[in-house]
Kinemage of the C-alpha trace (Angstrom):
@kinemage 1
@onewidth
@group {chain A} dominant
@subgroup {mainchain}
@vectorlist {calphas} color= white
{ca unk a 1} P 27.875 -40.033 115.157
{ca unk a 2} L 26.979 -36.991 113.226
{ca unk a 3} L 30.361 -35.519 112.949
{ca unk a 4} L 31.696 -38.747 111.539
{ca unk a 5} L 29.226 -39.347 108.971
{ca unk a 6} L 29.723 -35.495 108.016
{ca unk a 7} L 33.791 -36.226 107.835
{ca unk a 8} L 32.543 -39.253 105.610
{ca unk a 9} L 30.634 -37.300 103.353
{ca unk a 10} L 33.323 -34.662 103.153
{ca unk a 11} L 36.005 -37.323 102.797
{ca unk a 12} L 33.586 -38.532 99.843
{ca unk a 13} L 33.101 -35.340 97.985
{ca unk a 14} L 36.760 -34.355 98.472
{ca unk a 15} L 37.402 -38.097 96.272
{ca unk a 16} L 34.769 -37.110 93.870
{ca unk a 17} L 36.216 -33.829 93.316
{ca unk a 18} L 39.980 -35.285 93.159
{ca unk a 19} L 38.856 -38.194 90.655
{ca unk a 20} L 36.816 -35.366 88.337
{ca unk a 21} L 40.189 -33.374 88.788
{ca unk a 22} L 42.414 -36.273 87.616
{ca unk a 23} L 40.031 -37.064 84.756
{ca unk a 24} L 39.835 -33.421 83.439
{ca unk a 25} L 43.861 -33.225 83.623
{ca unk a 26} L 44.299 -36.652 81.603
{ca unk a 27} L 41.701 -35.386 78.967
{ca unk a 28} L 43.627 -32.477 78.614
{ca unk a 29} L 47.015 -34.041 78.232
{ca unk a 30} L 45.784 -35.549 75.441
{ca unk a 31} L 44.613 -32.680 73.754
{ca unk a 32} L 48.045 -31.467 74.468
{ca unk a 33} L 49.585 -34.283 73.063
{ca unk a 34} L 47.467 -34.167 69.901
{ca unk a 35} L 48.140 -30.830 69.030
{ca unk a 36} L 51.872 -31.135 69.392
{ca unk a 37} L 51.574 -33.873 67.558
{ca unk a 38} L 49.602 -32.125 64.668
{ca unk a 39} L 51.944 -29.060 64.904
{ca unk a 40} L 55.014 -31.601 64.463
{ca unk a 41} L 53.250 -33.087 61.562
{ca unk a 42} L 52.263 -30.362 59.819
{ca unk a 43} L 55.950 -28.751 60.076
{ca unk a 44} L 57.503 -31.737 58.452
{ca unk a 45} L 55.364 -32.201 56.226
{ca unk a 46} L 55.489 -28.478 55.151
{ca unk a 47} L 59.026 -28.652 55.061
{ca unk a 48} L 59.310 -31.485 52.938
{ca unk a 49} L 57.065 -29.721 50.090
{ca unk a 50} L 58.964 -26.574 50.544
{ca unk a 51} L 62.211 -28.069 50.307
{ca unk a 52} L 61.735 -30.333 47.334
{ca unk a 53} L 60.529 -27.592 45.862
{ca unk a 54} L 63.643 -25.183 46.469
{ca unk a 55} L 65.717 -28.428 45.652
{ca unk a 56} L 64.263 -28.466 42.187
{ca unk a 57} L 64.767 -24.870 42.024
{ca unk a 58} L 68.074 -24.980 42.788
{ca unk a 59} L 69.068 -27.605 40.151
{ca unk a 60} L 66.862 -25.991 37.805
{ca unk a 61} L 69.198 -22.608 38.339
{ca unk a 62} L 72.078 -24.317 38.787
{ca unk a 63} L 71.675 -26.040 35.283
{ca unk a 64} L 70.334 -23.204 33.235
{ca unk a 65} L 73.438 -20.878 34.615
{ca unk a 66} L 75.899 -23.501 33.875
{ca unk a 67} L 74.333 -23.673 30.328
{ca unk a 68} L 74.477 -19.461 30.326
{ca unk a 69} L 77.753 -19.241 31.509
{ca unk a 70} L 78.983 -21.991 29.685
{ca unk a 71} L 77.628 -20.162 26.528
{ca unk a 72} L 79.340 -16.836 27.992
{ca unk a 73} L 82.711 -18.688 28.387
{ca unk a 74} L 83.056 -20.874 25.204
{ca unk a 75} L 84.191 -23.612 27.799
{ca unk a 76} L 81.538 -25.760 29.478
{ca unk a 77} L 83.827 -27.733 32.351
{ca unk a 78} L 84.758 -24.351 33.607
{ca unk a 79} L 80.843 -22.933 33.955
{ca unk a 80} L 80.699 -26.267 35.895
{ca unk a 81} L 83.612 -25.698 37.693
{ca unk a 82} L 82.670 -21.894 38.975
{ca unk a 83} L 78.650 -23.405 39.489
{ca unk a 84} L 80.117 -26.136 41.748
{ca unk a 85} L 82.265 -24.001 43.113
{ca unk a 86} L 79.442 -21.356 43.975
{ca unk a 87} L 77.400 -23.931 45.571
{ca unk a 88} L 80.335 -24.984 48.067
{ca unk a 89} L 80.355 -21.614 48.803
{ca unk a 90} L 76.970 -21.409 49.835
{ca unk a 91} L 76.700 -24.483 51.635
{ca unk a 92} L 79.867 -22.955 54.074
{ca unk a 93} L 77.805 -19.835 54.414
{ca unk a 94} L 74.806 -21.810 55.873
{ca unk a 95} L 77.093 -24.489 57.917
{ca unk a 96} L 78.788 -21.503 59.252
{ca unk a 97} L 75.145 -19.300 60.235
{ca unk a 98} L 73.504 -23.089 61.633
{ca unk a 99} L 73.501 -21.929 65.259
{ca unk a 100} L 71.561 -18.957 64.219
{ca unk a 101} L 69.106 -21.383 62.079
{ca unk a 102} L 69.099 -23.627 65.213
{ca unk a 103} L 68.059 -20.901 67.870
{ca unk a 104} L 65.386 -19.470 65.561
{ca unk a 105} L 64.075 -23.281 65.155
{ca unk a 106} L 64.185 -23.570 69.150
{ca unk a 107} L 62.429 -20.270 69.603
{ca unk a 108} L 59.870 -20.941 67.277
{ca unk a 109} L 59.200 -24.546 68.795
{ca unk a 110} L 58.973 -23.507 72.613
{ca unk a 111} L 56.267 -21.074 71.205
{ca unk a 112} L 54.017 -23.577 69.998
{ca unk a 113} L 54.985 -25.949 72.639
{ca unk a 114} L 54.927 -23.853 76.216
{ca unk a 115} L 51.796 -21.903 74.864
């Protein structure tokens, strides 16, 4: 009878120890959770402040060198026509390099997230 009441208690602390195991790894899942969430957060949100900002920028430039060029030209529909025209050209370059932007975005993210 001794053996089986030992194989009980053993059966018994081997449960204990697999519940306290289970309960450890769901507490830390959600720590995991929260601070991908937080890190997720925190990027959008910083890229929504950093981009409005560079938006403004950009119309602020884009607006003040019309206005320059214009002056430097004597004609004001061609400054917008060589501004626009500028800003297509940029917007190709950066469709063109978005793979690149992509792969440094992935890189960056599997840091924070497999860490």
């Amino acid at each position: 009878m001794s053996v089986i009441k030992s194989l009980n208690q053993t059966s018994e602390k081997a449960v204990d120890i697999g519940e306290s195991f289970y309960r450890k790894t769901q507490e830390y899942y959600k720590l995991k959770i929260f601070q991908q969430l937080t890190l997720t957060i925190s990027m959008f949100c910083k890229i929504a402040l950093i981009g409005s900002l560079l938006l403004l920028s950009l119309i602020f430039f884009s607006v003040s060198g019309t206005i320059a060029l214009a002056n430097v030209l004597d004609n004001t529909i061609l400054a917008c026509l060589i501004i626009a025209i500028g800003l297509i050209v940029v917007a190709g370059i950066v469709y063109l390099l978005r793979k690149k932007v992509e792969t440094f975005i992935i890189r960056k993210t599997a840091k924070n997230f497999f860490d």
